[in-house]
N, C-alpha and C positions, 0 to 999 in steps of 0.2 A: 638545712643546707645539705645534708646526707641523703636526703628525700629527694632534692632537687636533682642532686647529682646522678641518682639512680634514674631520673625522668631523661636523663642527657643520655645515661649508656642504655636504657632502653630505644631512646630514639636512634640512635645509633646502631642498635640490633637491627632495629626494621628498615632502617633507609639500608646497610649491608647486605642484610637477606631481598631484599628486591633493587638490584642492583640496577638493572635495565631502566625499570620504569622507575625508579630516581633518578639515574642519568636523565632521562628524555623530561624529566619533570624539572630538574634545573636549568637544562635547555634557554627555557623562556627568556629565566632570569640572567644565566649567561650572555647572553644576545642583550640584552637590553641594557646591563651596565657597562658590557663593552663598551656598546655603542655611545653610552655617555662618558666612559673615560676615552674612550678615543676622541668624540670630539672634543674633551675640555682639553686634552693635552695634547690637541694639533691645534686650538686655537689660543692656549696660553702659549706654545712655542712660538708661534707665528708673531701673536702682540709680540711679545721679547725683540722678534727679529727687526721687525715694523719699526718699533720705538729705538731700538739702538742704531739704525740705518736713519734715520731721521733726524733720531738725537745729533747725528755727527754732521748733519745739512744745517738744521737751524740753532742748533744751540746756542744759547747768548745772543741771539736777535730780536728784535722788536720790531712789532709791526705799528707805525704810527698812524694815525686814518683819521682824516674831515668828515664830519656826518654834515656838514651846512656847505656854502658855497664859500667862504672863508678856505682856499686850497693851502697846501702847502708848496710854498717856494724853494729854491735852493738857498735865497738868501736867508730862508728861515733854517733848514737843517746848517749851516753856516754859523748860524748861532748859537744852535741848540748845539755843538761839537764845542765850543769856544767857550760855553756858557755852563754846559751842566758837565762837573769832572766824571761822569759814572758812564759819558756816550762817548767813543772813541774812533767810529767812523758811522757813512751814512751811504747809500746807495740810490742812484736815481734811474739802472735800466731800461736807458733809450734803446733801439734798437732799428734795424732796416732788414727788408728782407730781400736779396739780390742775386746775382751771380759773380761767383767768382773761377777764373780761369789759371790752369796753371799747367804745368810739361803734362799733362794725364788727359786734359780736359777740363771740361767746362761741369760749374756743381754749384746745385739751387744753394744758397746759402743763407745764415743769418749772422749780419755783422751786427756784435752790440759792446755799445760804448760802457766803459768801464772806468772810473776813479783810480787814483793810484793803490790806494788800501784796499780795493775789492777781493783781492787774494785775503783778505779777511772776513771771509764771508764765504770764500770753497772752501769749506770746510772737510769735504768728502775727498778734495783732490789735492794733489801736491805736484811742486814743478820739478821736473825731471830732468828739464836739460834748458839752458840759456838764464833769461830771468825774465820779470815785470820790467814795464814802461816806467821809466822814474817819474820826478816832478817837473823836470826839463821837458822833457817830451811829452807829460801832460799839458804844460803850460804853450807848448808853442803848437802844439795840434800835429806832432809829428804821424807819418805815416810807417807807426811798426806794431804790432801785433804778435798775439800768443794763441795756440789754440790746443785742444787735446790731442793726445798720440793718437788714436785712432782716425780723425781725422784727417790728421797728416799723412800718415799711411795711405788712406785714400785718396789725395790728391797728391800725393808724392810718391808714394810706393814704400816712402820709410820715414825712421823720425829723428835718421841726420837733416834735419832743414835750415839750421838755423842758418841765417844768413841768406836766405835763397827770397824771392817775391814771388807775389800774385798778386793777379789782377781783379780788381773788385770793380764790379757796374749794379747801379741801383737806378731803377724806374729807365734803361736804357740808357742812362747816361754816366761814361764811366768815370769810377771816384779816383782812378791811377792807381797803384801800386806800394803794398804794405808790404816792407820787409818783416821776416818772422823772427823773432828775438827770442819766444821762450816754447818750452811745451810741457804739458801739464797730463797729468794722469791720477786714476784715482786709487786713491790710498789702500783700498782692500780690493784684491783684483775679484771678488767674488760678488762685492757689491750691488745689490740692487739697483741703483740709480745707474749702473753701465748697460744700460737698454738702448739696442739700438734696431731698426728696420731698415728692408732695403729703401733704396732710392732716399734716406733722412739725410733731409738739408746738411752740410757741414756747418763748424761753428768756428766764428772767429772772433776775439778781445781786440778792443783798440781803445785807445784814449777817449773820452766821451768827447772832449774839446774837439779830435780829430773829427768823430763823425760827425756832430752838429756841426763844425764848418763844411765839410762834404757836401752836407744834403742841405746844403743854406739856409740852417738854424741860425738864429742870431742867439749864439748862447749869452746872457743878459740874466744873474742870478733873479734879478727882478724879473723877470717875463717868462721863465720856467714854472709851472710849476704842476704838481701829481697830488690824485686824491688819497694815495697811499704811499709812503716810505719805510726802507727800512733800516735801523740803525743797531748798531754791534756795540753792546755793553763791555764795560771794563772786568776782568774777570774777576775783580771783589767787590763790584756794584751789586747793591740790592733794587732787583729788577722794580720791584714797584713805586720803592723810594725815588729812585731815578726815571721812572716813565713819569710819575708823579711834577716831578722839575722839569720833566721835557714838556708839559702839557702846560705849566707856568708860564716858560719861555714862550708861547705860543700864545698861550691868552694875552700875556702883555704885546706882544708885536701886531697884536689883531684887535685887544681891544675886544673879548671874548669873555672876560671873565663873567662868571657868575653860569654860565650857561654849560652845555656838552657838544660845543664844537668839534672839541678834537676826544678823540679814543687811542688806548693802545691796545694791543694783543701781546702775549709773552708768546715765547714756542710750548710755554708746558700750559697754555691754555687749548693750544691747536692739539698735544698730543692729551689733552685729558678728554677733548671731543672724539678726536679717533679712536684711544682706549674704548670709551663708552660704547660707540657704536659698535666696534668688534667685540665686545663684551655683552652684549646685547643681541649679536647676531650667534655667538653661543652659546647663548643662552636658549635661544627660541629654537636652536638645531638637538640642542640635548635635549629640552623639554618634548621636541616632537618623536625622539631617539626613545626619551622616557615612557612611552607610550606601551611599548613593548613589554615593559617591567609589569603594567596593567596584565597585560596579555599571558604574561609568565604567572602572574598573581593568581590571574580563573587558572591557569595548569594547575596550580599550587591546592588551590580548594578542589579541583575534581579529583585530584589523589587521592586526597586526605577524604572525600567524601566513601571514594571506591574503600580505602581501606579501615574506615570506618565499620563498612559494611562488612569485611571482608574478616572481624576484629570485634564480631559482636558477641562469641562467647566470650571471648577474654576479658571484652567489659560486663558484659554479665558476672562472672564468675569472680569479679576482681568486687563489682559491687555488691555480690553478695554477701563480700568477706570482708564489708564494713568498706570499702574505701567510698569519701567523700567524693559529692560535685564538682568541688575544687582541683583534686588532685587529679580527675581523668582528663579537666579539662587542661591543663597542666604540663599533662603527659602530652597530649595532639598537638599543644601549643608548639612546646618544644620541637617536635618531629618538626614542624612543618616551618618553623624559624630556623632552623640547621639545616635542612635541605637550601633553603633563599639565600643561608649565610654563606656555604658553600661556593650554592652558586654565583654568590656575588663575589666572594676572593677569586675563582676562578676567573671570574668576568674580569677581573680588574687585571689580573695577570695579562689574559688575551686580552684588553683594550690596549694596554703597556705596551705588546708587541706588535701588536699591529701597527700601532701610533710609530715605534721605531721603524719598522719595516718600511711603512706608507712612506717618512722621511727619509730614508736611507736610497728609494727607488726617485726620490726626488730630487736629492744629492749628484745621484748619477743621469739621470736625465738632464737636469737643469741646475748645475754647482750655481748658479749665479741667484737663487731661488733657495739653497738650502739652509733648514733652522733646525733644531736638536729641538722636541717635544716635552713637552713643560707640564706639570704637575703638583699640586702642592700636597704635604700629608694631610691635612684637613680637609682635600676633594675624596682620595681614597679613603679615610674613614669615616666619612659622610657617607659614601656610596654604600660601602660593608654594612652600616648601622642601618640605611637606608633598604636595602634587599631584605636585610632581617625583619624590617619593622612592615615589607609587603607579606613577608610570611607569615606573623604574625597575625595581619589584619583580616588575607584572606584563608588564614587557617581559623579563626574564632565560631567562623557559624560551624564547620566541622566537628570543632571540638565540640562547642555545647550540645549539639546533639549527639554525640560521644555518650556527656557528661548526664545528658538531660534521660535518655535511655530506660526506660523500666527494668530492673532484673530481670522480673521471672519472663518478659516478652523472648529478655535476653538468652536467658537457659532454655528458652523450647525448643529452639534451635543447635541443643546439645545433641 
């Protein structure tokens, strides 16, 4: 151990006395594990962001899907609410795409029909001012509607409206006039999903029954029906146990059983495909980032070559005086695993700020876009172990020609 330790402060003498060209010879490896903790920790901050902005869109949803012609009805989701206690609402998102007129103008829109529980399903948004359409006004096909603030700003100029109407026309023929009853806004004003462009259609809610009477749907739970729905779990339903009973409900109404008619999706199926794929595209961004560590690695060996050279009486004179194979190679090892080690703390330091920096300039350009840069300690002590074990590998031919060295070739160049 004492032996070793002296192999450490020798290396340490020589990386000190040549100070330059050890700076420039870390260089490589700086650059190269930055590069790889920058990207793991702008792409582990990012998932975070991603999954927690999604999490608060889909969570507790199911996606229920026909793979045969066996569709699903309304009179089946109908059932499936009534029937299994773990589903608690369902959504059928009809929708029209039209114009609507109001004191401001005219604005391409899309009206879409909405259940009374659908406000269980914005998850992202909360109501700001008035309320939802009730069951009364579901059931009789009233003409009142709710839409986001932003929108109403835009066709009003503000989002005192409650009370106020506009004029809705689809396929040129007008549907008459929704008064506005609520308005809705989303919950984190910083939100990702509050993306908007110029000229983007406004959005309005109305009773589903309103709009399929409008646009001369015969709404007929028997004669609706979609090859996907989606339903809102109870919050201590066990999602599989219950998609499970949703798919029962469904084979008995259809007469399906025994086969794979119907499918579900959870949302932590949707987000363990998206994790992947971004986990994946960091990976192949660091692995080509990694490349550079290669690149830092030949630095690491022409040093250690040069100083070799540079260092040939001292291994002569050192193996004259009895020291072993082992120990010269030993000694080169060390140098050139402390230099990588170096430079890979260093690296990981500047990956760290950079990674804050790059988010801090993304903050202020785009708050609606901003995520804090994510890192785990098992990435950073992979990386440190990781630079050492380049030094090591591309110090070994170095050393043993160090090690492998004749004496007396060594002392004639006394």
């Amino acid at each position: 151990m004492a032996q070793f330790l002296e192999y450490i402060k020798m290396a340490f003498f020589n990386i000190v006395a040549n100070k330059m060209r050890s700076a420039l010879t870390m260089l490589g490896i700086i650059i190269g594990i930055s590069s790889v903790i920058l990207i793991m920790s702008l792409g582990n901050g990012a998932k975070k962001m991603i999954s927690g902005e999604l999490d608060s869109v889909g969570n507790g949803q199911v996606a229920l899907m026909s793979l045969t012609d066996e569709m699903i009805s309304l009179a089946d989701l109908d059932a499936v609410v009534e029937q299994v206690d773990g589903i608690v609402a369902y959504r059928d998102d009809p929708s029209s795409q039209g114009t609507i007129s109001t004191v401001k103008g005219e604005f391409s829109a899309s009206v879409n029909g909405c259940r009374v529980d659908q406000n269980l399903f914005e998850q992202y948004t909360e109501l700001t001012k008035g309320r939802y359409f009730n069951d009364q006004e579901f059931e009789n096909g009233t003409h009142v509607c709710y839409m986001g603030a932003s929108d109403a700003i835009r066709m009003f100029g503000t989002t005192d409206v409650l009370g106020m109407t506009l004029e809705v026309e689809f396929a040129g023929r007008g549907l008459g006039e929704y008064m506005v009853i609520g308005i809705t806004d989303y919950k984190d004003s910083n939100s990702m999903m509050n993306f908007t462009y110029e000229d983007m259609p406004v959005s309005i809610y109305v009773p589903t029954t309103t709009l399929r009477n409008d646009i001369g749907f015969d709404f007929s739970n028997e004669d609706i029906y979609t090859g996907v729905a989606y339903l809102m779990l109870a919050d201590d339903a066990d999602a599989k146990e219950t998609c499970n009973e949703v798919i029962n409900v469904m084979n008995s109404r259809h007469g399906t059983h025994g086969t794979e008619a119907y499918v579900f999706q959870t949302f932590a199926d949707y987000m363990s495909t998206i994790n992947t794929v971004i986990n994946l595209i960091t990976l192949f961004i660091s692995l080509v980032a990694a490349i550079s560590l290669v690149v830092g690695g030949i630095g690491v060996m022409n040093i250690m070559l040069v100083s070799v050279t540079e260092r040939t009486r001292e291994i002569g004179v050192r193996k004259a005086l009895g020291a072993k194979t082992g120990s010269i190679t030993l000694q080169f090892l060390s140098e050139s695993a402390i230099i990588t080690m170096l430079g890979g703390i260093l690296g990981i330091l500047f990956g760290l700020l950079m990674a804050f920096l790059i988010t801090r300039v993304i903050a202020l350009a785009a708050p609606d876009y901003a995520f804090t840069p994510s890192i785990s300690a098992g990435a950073v002590i992979g990386a440190t172990l990781f630079s050492s074990a380049v030094g090591i590998f591309f110090g070994i031919y170095p050393a043993r020609k160090a090690a492998k060295m004749n004496p007396i070739d060594a002392l004639r160049s006394l």
